[in-house]
Structure formats: C-alpha cells, structure tokens
C-alpha positions in Angstrom: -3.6 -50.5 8.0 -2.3 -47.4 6.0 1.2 -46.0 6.3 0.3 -42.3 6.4 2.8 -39.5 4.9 2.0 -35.8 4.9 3.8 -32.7 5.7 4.3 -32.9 9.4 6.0 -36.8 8.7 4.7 -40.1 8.6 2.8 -42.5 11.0 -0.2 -45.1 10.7 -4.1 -45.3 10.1 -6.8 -47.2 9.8 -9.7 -47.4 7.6 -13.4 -47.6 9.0 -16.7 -47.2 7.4 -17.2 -44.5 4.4 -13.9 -44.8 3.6 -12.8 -42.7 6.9 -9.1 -42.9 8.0 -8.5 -42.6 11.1 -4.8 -41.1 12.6 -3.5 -38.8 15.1 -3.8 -34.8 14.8 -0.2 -34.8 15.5 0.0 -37.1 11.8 -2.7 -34.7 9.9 -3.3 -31.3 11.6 -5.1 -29.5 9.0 -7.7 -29.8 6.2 -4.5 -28.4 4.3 -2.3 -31.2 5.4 -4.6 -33.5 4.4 -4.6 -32.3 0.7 -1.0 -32.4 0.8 -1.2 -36.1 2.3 -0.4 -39.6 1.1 -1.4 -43.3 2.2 0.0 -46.3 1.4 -1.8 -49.8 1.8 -0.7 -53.1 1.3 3.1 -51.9 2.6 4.4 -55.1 4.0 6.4 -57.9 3.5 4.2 -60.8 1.6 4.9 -64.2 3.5 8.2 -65.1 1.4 9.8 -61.9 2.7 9.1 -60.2 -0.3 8.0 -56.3 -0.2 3.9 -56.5 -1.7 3.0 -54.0 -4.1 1.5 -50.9 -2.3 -1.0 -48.8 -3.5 -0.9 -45.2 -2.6 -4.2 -43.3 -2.3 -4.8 -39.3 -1.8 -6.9 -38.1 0.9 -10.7 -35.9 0.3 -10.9 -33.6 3.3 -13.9 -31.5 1.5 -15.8 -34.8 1.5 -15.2 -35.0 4.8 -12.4 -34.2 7.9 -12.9 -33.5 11.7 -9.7 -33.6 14.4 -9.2 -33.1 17.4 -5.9 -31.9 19.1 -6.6 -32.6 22.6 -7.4 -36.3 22.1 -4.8 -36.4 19.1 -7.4 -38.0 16.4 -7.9 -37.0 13.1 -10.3 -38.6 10.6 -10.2 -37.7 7.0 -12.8 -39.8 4.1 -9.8 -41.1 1.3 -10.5 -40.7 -2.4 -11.2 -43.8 -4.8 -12.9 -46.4 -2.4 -10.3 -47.8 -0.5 -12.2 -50.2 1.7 -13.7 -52.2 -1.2 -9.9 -53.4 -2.1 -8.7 -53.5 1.9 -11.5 -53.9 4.2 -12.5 -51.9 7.4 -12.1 -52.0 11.0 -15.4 -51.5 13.0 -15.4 -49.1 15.6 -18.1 -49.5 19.0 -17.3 -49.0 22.5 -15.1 -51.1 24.2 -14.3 -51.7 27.8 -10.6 -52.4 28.4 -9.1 -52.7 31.9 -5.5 -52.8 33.8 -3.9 -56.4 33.3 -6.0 -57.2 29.6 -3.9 -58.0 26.7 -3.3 -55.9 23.4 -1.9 -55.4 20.0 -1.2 -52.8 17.7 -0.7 -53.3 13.8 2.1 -50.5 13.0 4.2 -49.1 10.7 7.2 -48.0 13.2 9.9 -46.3 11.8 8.2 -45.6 8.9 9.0 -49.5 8.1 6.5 -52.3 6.7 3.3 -53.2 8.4 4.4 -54.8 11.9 2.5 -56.6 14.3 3.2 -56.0 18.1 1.9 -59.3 20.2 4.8 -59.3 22.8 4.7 -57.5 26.1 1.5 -56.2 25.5 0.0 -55.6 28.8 -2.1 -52.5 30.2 -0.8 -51.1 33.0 -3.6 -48.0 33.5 -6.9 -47.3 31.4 -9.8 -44.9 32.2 -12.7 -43.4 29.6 -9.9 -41.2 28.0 -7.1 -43.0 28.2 -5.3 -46.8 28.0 -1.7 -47.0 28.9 0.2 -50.3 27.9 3.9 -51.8 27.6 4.2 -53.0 24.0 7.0 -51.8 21.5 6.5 -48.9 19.1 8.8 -46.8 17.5 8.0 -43.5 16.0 5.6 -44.1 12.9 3.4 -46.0 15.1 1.2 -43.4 15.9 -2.1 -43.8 14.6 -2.0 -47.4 14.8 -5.2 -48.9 16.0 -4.5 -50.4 19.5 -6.8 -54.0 19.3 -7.4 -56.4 22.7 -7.4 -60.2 22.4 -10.7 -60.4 20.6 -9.2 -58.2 17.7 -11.7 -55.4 18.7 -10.4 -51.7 18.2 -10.0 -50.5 21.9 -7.9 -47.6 21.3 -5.9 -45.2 18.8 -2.0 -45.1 19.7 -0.5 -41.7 20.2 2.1 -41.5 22.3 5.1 -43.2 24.5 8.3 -43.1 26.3 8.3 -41.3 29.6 4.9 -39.9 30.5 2.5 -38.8 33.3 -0.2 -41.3 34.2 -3.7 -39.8 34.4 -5.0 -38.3 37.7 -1.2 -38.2 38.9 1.8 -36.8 39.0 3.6 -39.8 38.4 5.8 -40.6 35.3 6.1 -43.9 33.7 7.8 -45.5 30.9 4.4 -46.6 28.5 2.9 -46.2 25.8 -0.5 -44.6 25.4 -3.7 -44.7 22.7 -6.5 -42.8 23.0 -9.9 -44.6 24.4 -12.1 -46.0 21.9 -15.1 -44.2 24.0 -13.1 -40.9 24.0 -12.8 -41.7 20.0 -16.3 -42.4 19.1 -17.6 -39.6 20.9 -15.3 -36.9 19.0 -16.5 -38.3 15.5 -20.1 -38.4 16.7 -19.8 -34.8 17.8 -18.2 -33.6 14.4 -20.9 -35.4 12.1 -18.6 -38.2 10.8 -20.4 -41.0 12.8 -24.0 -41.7 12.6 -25.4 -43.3 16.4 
C-alpha cells in the first residue's frame, strides 16, 4: 500500500504489475497531477510502535496513465521499480456477494497504513459496484477493498450517506468500485494485457 499525495490531497494506492498504481480519479485527475504527485511506501508503524522508514517515489504518467472519472480509478506506472522493494497485488475478476466479508488496507486521515477487519460486511454488490459497512476516514480512498481470501475485490471510493444502485434509497456505507468494472477500464485503455 502507497499513501498517495498530489495536488487535489492525499488518499491510498496500490501497486500491481508493471509497476502500475492504482487510486481513485478523485486522488489523481490528470496526467498533470500525476507529475506533480508523490507516494509514500512503507508508512506505518513497525510492530514496536515505531514509525518505519518510508520511501517516497515520483510517479511516470508518459510511461504510462489511463483514469476514469465515472468509475473513480486512476492508474499511473511509478518511476524506479517500486514492486521489486514492496511487492504487487494481483488483479482478476472476482465475484463478491451481499453478506461476504471484507477488508481494506488504508491510510485514513492521511495517518499510517491501517488495517480495517471489524464490521466488514457487504450489504449490496452488483458488476459496478460493492457497498460495505467497514470504517474509513477520508484518505482511504484508493484503498484496495480485499474479501477473506485476501483477493482484491474492489477499489474504495466513497462513503457516508449514499444512494444504493438501481434505487432511490440512501444508506449510510461505504462503497469501492467492482474489481470487474476495474479490469475492464484498464483493458480498454491499454494498461492490461488479457
């Protein structure tokens, strides 16, 4: 996980192969944002409550960038070979259904790396969309939303008091875009092969 800082404000990503991060559009707009963006890994506590020694990395949107502001993604290829230092998350369809468990690996508030395991059930998913009751804060967004296998099922983006897809109704959730909604948008703009 990557706490992500750039000119609209700060939030979470995710590396996956090719050295791609992975955020929200919201997080990085703009090819321009992305020059003027920077990620920090390793920006946690170490497990004697010390703070680790992050490592901040610039981003490469000529080398590669594709977004997407209806379904809130934004994937961006990170200079100086990230991955080899902090691993990658795999990304392949996933199917996720009302009453399933998640968790999300966040930065909320800006803060260290936290991990969200309480509360974490999902109370609506369709092929666009996964609704679910865990705590975030602002920062979270981006965060990669995993089920109880530790598979990537969906990108956080949003929460408080929103509509629930296909009706009028408003609920107090979190949401993440669909994995399947995900993939799709990278295949389309060239930055996933399959």
């Amino acid at each position: 996980m990557a706490w992500v800082e750039g000119p609209p404000g700060f939030g979470t990503g995710f590396l996956t192969g090719n050295d791609l991060l992975i955020t929200n559009h919201h997080i990085i707009p703009t090819k321009e944002d992305a020059q003027r963006t920077t990620v920090r890994f390793n920006y946690q506590k170490t497990a004697a409550g010390a703070s680790a020694q992050a490592v901040e990395y610039k981003l490469d949107p000529a080398s590669g960038f594709g977004t997407d502001a209806a379904d809130d993604w934004t994937a961006v290829r990170v200079m100086c070979n990230p991955s080899a230092d902090w691993g990658t998350l795999d990304l392949a369809d996933a199917t996720i259904k009302v009453a399933d468990y998640v968790n999300i690996i966040q930065h909320p508030g800006g803060l260290d790396k936290q991990i969200a395991l309480y509360h974490n059930v999902v109370v609506f998913a369709d092929d666009r969309r996964v609704q679910y009751l865990t705590d975030t804060l602002g920062g979270s967004s981006g965060s990669p939303v995993f089920d109880s296998e530790w598979r990537v099922v969906a990108l956080h983006h949003s929460g408080g008091w929103i509509p629930e897809p296909g009706t009028d109704k408003m609920y107090f959730r979190n949401e993440g875009v669909h994995i399947r909604t995900l993939l799709n948008g990278l295949r389309k703009q060239g930055l996933l092969n399959g």
